[in-house]
Wavefront OBJ file of the C-alpha trace (Angstrom):
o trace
v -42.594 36.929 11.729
v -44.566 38.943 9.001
v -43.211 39.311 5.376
v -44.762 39.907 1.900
v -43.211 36.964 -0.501
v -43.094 39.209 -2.906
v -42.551 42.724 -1.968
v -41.969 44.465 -5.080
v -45.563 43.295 -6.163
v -46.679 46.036 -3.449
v -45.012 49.059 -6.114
v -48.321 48.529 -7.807
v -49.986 50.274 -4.535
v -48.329 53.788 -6.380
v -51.447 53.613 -9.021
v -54.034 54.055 -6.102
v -53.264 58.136 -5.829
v -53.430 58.612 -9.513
v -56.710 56.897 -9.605
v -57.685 58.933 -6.636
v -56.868 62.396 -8.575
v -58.286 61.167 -11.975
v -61.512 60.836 -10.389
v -61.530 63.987 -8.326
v -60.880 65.767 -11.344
v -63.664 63.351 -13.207
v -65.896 64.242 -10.573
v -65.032 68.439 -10.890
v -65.639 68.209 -14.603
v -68.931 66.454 -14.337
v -70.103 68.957 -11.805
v -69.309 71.720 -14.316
v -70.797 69.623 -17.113
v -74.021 69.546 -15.507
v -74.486 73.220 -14.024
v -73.379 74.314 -17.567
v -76.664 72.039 -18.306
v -78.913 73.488 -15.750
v -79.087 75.027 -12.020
v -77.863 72.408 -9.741
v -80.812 72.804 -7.738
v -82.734 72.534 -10.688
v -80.932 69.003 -11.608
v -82.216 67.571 -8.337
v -85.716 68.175 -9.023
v -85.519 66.453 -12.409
v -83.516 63.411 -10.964
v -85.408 63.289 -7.383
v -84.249 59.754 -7.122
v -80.177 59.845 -8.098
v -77.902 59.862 -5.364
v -75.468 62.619 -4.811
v -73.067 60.378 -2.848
v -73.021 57.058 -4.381
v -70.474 57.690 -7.242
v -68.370 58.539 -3.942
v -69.170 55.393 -2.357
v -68.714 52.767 -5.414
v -64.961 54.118 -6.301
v -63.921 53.915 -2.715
v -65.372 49.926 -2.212
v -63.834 49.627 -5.706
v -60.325 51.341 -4.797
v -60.599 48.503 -1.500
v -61.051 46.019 -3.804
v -58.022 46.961 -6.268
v -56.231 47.364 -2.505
v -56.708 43.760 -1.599
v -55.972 42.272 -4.212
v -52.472 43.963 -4.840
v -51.651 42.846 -1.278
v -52.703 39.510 -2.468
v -50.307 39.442 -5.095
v -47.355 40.344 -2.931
v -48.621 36.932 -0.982
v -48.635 38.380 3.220
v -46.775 35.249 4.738
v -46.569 34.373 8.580
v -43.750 32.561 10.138
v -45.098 29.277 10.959
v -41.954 27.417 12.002
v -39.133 28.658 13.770
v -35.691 26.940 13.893
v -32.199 27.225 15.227
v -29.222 27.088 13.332
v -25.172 27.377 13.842
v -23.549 29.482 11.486
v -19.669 30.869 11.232
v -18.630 33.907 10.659
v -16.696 36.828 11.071
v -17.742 40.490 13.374
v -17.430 42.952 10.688
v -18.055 46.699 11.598
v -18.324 49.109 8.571
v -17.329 52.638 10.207
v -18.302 55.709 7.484
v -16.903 59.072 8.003
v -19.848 62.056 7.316
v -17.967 64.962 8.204
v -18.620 68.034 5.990
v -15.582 67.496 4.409
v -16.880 63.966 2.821
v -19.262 66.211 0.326
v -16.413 67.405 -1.434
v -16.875 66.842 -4.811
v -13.074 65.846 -5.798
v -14.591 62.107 -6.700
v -18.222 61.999 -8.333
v -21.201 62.836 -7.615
v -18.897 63.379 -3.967
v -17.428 61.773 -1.338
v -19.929 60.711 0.617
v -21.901 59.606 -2.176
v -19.305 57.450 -3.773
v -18.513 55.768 -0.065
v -21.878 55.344 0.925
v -22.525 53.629 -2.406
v -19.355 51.572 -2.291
v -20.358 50.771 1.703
v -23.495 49.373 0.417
v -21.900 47.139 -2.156
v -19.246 45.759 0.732
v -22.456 44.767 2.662
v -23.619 43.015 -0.385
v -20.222 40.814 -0.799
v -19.511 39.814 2.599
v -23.005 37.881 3.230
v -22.385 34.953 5.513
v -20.517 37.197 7.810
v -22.093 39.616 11.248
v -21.864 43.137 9.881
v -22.846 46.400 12.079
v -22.273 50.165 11.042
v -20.800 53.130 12.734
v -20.980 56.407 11.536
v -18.424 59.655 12.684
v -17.799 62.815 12.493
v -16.220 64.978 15.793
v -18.086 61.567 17.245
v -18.710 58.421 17.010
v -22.028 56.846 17.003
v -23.413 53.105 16.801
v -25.900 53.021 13.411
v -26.477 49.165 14.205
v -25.484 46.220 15.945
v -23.666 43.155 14.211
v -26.575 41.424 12.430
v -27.284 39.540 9.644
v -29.855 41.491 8.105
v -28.199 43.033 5.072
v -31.252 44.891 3.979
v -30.850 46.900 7.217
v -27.464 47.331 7.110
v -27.935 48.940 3.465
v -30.493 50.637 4.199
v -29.279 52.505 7.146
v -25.924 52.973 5.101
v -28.096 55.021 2.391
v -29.600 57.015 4.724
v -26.009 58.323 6.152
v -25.439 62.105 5.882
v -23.797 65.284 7.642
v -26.832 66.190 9.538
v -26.657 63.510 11.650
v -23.017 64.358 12.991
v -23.534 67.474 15.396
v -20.078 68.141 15.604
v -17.529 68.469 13.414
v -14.309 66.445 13.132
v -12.983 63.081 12.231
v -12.915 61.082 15.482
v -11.339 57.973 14.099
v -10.251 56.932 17.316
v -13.567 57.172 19.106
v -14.782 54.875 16.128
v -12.207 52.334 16.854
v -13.517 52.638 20.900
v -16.913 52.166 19.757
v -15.997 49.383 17.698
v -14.385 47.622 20.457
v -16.994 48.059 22.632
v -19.846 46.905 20.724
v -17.716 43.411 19.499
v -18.900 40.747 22.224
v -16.601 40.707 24.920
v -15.561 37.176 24.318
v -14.421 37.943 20.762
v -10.718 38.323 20.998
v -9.781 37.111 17.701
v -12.843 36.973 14.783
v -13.146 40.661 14.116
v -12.515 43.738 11.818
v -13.205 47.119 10.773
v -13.586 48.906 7.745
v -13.163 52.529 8.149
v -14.200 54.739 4.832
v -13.149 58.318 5.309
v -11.124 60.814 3.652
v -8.435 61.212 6.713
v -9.042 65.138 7.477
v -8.594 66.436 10.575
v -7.967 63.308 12.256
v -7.219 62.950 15.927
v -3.542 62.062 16.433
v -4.442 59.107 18.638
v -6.028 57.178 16.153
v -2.471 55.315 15.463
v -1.675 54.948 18.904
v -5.456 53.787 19.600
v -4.775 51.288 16.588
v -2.123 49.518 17.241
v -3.374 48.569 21.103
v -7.048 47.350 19.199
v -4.958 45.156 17.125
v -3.192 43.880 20.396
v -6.726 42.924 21.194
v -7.327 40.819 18.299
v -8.994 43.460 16.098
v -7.807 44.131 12.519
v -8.040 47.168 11.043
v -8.698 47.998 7.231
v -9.041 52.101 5.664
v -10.763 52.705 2.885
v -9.454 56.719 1.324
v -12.286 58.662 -0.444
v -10.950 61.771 -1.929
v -7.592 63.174 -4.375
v -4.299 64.868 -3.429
v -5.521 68.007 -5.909
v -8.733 67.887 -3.058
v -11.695 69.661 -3.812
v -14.412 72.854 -2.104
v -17.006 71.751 0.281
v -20.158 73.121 -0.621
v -22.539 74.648 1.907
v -25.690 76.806 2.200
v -25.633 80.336 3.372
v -28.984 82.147 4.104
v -30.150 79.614 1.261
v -27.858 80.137 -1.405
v -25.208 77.618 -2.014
v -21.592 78.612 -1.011
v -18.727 77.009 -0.036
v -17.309 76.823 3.415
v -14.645 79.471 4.180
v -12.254 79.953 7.097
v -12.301 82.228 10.049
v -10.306 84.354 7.435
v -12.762 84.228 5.034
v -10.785 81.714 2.857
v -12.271 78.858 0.819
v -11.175 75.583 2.681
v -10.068 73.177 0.161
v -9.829 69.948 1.427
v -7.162 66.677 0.327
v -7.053 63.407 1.324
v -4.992 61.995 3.979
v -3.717 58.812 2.433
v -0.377 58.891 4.920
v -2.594 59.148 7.901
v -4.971 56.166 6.865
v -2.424 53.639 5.452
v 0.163 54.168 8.580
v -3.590 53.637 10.511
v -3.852 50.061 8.572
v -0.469 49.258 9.170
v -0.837 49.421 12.889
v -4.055 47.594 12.754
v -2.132 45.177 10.930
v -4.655 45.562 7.868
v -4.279 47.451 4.308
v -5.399 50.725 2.637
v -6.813 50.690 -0.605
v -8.049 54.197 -2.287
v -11.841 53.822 -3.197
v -10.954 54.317 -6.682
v -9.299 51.090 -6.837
v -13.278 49.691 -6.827
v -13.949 45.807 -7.604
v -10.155 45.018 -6.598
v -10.974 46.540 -2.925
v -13.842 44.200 -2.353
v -11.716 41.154 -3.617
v -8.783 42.140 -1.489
v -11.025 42.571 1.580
v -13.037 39.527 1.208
v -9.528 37.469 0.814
v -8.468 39.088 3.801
v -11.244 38.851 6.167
v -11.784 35.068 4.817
v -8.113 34.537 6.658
v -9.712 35.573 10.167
v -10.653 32.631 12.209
v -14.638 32.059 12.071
v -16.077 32.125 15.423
v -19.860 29.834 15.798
v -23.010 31.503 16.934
v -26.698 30.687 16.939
v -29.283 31.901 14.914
v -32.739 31.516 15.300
v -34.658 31.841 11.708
v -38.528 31.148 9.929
v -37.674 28.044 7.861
v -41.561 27.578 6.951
v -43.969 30.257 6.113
v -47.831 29.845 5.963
v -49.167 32.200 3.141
v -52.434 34.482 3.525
v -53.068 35.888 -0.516
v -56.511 33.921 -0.885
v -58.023 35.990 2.238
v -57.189 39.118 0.593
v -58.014 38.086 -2.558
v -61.716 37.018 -1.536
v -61.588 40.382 0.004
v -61.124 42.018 -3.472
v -63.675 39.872 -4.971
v -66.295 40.960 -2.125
v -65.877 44.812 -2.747
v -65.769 44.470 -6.457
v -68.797 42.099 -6.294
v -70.614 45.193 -4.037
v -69.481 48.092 -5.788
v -71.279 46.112 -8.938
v -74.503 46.039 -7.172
v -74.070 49.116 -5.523
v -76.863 51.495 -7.598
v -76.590 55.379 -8.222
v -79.984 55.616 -6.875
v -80.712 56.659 -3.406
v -81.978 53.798 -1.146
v -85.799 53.915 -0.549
v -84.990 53.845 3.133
v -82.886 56.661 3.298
v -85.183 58.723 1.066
v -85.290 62.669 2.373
v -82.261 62.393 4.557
v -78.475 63.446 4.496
v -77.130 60.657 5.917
v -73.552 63.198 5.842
v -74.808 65.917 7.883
l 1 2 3 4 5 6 7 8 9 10 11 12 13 14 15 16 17 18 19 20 21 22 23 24 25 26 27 28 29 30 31 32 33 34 35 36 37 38 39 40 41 42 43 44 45 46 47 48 49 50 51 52 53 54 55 56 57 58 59 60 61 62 63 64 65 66 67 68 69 70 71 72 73 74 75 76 77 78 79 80 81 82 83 84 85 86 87 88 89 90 91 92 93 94 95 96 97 98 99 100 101 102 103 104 105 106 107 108 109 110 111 112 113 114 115 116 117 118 119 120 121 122 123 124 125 126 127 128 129 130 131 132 133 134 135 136 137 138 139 140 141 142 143 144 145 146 147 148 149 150 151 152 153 154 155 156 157 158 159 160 161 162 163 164 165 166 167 168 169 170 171 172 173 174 175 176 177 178 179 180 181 182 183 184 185 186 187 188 189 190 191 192 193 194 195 196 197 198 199 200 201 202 203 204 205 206 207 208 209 210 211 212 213 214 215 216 217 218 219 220 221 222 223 224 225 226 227 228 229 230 231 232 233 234 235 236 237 238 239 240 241 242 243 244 245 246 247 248 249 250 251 252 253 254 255 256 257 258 259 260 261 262 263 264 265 266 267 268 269 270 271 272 273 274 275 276 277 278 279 280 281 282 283 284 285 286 287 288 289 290 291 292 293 294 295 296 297 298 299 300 301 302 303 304 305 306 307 308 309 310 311 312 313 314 315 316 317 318 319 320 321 322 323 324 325 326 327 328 329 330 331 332 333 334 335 336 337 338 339 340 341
């Protein structure tokens, strides 16, 4: 398995394109330096032997050279040694609602925002247990299977939004099916899901659908994002922002359904909490998923990694070492020709 030790290191790589345009323009303003001085044509007859291409040449071996040795700094590493471990936990599914109702902008900067950002921190606080993510709108759709890479889980979290939903709705019940379906079938009893919506238009078999997922050992815990006093959903019509209307040509206003998701925990025999309760929802949870049996599995992880910075950093060394001895001249042995045409 391939990893830099140091990642962040690899932010310096950002410098490269403003290096790249400071010398393009450097290059533009010497060009009009020197016709301002004489005829271009003129210049190569009184510098026969200067190269038109090597100031080209000696930044690009010397923008290799910074190249490497960034890389170097974040220190590649290879998985050298790979081991198996047994590990506890609990199958935790994180299922966040993206209908167009979620970008209301009751709670700040809106709903989707805040639950996306408070999604992210849950992921965060329950390391040590299998989380996987669901995201719904009219449907339900697997983002990714139970894992224990965090980073993912986060990631694809952050990337949630309403265009990935291509119908409208809030299909809380198909979230639970999914849920179900994607536990291992010999879990009965060491999972739970997390559903973070605002409660709209919800399909009135979610309860029902509840209360038989709890009969097969899942527990169920709702999350509310919104206020009664509700707020617009903003749109974009023909390119100018709006907000979405009726078939009567009505604003829609939309309010949270805290009845609907709390009677939904209650037959998942789990709790509601209303996002703006915020640290005292992840402490609640994490007390409350620490109560569900732990069921063993296997992991197989790098314990030892062999590092690889020195061969990129003797690969800096080399370029900046050539681009020093590199001349501006043109090489006597490619004298008279354009090696670029």
């Amino acid at each position: 398995m391939f990893r830099y030790e140091h990642f962040e290191n690899l932010l310096a790589l950002g410098v490269i394109p403003i290096l790249i345009g400071a010398f393009l323009w450097m290059w533009y303003a010497r060009k009009r330096a020197l016709a301002k001085f004489a005829d271009l044509s003129l210049m190569e007859q009184l510098a026969p032997q200067t190269s038109k291409y090597k100031h080209l040449i000696k930044f690009g071996v010397l923008l290799l050279g910074l190249t490497a040795l960034i890389i170097g700094y974040a220190n590649p590493q290879w998985g050298a040694k790979r081991e198996k471990a047994k590990r506890k936990s609990v199958d935790v599914f994180i299922a966040l609602d993206i209908s167009q109702s979620m970008l209301a902008t009751d709670i700040s900067p809106n709903r989707l925002e805040r639950a996306k950002r408070f999604a992210q921190q849950l992921v965060e606080e329950l390391k040590g247990e299998r989380i996987g993510t669901i995201i719904f709108a009219g449907n339900a759709y697997l983002q990714m299977p139970l894992t224990t890479d965090y980073a993912a889980a986060q990631l694809f979290l952050r990337s949630a939004n309403t265009n990935m939903a291509p119908t409208q709705g809030t299909a809380i019940s198909e979230a639970i099916d999914l849920a179900e379906q994607s536990f291992e079938q010999t879990n009965k009893q060491h999972k739970a899901l997390i559903i973070i919506s605002d409660g709209e238009n919800h399909d009135d078999e979610a309860i029902a659908r509840a209360k038989e997922a709890f009969g097969n050992g899942l527990m169920i815990f709702t999350i509310g994002v919104g206020t009664q006093q509700g707020g617009m959903i903003p749109i974009e019509v023909q390119g100018y922002p709006d907000y979405k209307k009726d078939k009567n040509g009505k604003t829609i206003r939309t309010t949270i359904n805290e009845q609907m998701l709390s009677d939904l925990a209650t037959a998942g025999a789990g709790a509601y909490f209303n996002i703006s309760d915020g640290e005292q929802i992840i402490t609640a949870l994490q007390e409350s998923i620490s109560k569900i049996e732990k069921q063993e599995f296997e992991t197989r992880s790098f314990t030892e990694y062999a590092s690889y910075f020195q061969w990129f950093i003797a690969l800096a060394l080399l370029f900046i070492l050539s681009e020093f001895f590199i001349s501006y001249q043109k090489n006597k042995y490619l004298r008279g020709k354009d090696m670029f045409k």
